[in-house]
C-alpha positions in Angstrom: 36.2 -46.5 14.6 40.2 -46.0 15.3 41.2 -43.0 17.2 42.8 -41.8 13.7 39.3 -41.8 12.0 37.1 -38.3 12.5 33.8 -37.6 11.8 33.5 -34.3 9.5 30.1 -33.8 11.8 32.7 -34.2 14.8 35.1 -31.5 13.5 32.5 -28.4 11.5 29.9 -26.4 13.1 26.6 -27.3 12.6 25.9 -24.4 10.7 28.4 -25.1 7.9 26.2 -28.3 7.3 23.9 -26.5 4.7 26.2 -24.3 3.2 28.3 -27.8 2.2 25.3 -29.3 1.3 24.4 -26.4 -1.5 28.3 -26.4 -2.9 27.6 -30.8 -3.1 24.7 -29.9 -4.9 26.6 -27.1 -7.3 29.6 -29.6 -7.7 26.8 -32.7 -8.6 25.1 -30.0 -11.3 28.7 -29.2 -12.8 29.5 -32.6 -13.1 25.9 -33.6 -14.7 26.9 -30.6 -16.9 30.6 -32.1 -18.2 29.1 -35.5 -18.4 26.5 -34.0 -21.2 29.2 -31.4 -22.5 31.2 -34.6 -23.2 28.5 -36.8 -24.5 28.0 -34.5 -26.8 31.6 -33.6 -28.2 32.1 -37.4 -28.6 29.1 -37.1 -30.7 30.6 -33.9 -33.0 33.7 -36.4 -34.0 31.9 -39.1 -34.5 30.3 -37.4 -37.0 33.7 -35.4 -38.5 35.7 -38.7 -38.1 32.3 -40.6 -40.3 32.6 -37.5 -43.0 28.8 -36.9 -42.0 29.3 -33.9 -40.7 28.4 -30.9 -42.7 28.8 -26.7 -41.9 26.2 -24.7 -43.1 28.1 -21.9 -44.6 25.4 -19.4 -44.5 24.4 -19.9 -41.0 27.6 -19.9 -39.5 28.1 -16.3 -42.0 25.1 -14.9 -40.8 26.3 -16.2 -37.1 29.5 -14.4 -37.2 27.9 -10.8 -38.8 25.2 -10.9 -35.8 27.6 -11.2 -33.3 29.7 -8.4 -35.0 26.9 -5.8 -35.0 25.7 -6.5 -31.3 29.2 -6.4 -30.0 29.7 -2.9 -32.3 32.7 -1.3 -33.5 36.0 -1.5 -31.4 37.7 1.5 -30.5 40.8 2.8 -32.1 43.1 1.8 -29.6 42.0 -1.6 -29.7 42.3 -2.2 -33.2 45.7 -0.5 -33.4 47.7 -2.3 -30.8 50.4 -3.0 -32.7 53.5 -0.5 -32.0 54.0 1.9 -34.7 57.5 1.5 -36.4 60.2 4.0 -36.0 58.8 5.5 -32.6 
């Protein structure tokens, strides 16, 4: 080893060893996660660029009504964010 080269072990506390250890594990889990996320957006075109793939109408309908109803009504001021003219 050159005089340049340091160990991490040589440099952090022993305790910070598991706490580094559970964010390596976090960062392997996100990257498993991206790897499928990709996988499976490749997939989706594929299947646009092919002309294969189809919307179900209905679902996506009834998809966008449920979420509607469990998010409820927004208030006034939220719908009406738009200045008023002439004030």
């Amino acid at each position: 080893m050159s005089t340049m080269e340091v160990k991490i072990k040589d440099v952090l506390p022993a305790s910070a060893e598991v706490p580094l250890m559970k964010l390596s594990s976090v960062l392997n889990g996100l990257e498993h996660g991206a790897s499928a996320m990709r996988h499976h957006v490749v997939q989706a075109m594929t299947a646009v660029k092919s002309g294969k793939y189809t919307i179900d109408a209905s679902a996506v309908s009834r998809s966008i009504i449920g979420e509607s109803v469990v998010s409820g009504p927004r208030s006034r001021s939220a719908r009406n964010t738009s200045p008023k003219l002439g004030s």
